[in-house]
C-alpha positions as CSV (number, residue, x, y, z in Angstrom):
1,X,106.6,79.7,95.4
2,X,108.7,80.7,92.4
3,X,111.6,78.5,93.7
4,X,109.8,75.8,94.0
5,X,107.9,75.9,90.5
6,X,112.0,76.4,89.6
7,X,112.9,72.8,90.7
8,X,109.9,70.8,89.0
9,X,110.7,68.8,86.1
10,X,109.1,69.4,83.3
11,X,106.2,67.5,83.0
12,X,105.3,68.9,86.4
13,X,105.7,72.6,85.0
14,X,103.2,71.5,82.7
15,X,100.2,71.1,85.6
16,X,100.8,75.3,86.4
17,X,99.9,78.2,84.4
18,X,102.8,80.1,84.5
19,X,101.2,83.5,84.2
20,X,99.0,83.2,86.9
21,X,101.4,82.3,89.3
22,X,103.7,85.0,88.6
23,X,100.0,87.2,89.1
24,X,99.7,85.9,92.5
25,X,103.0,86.2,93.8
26,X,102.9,90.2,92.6
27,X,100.0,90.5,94.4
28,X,101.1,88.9,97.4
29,X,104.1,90.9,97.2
30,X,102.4,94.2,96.7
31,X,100.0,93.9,99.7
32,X,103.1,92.9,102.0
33,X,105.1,95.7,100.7
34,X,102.2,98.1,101.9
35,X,101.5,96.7,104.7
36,X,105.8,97.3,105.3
37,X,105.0,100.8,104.3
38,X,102.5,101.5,106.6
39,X,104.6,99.7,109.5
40,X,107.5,102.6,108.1
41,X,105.9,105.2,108.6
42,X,104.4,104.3,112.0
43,X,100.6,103.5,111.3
44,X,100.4,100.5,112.3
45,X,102.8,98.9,115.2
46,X,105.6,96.4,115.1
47,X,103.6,93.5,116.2
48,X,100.5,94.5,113.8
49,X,102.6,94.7,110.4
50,X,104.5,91.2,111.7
51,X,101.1,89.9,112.1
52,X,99.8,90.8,109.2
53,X,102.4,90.3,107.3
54,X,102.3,86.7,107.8
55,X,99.3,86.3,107.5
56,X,99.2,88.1,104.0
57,X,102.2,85.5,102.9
58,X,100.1,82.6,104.1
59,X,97.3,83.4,102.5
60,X,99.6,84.0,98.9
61,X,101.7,80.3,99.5
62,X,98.1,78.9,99.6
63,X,96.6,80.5,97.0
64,X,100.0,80.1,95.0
65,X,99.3,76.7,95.5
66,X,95.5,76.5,94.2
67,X,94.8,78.7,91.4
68,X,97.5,78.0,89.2
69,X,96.8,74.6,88.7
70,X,95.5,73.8,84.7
């Protein structure tokens, strides 16, 4: 998401709000990083926190793509 807000020009930069993309890709990140957690210490299986995972990043690249929009 960030790497490609990185390679618009400027008057595409424009159409985002900046903070609230940067708030969504935090969150995104924190709920993969627990679900990684959880999958280290053995809660949940391999498959479940691959699963989940994905689906957690999914959810993030499309709501990266939606809310930040002016």
């Amino acid at each position: 998401m960030i790497a490609g807000y990185n390679t618009l020009s400027a008057k595409e930069k424009e159409q985002y709000d900046e903070a609230k993309l940067c708030k969504i890709l935090a969150i995104t990140l924190f709920f993969t990083s627990i679900v990684l957690i959880l999958g280290a210490m053995k809660i949940l299986s391999f498959t479940d926190m691959i699963i989940i995972s994905i689906f957690i990043l999914i959810i993030g690249v499309i709501l990266g793509n939606i809310i930040p929009k002016k």
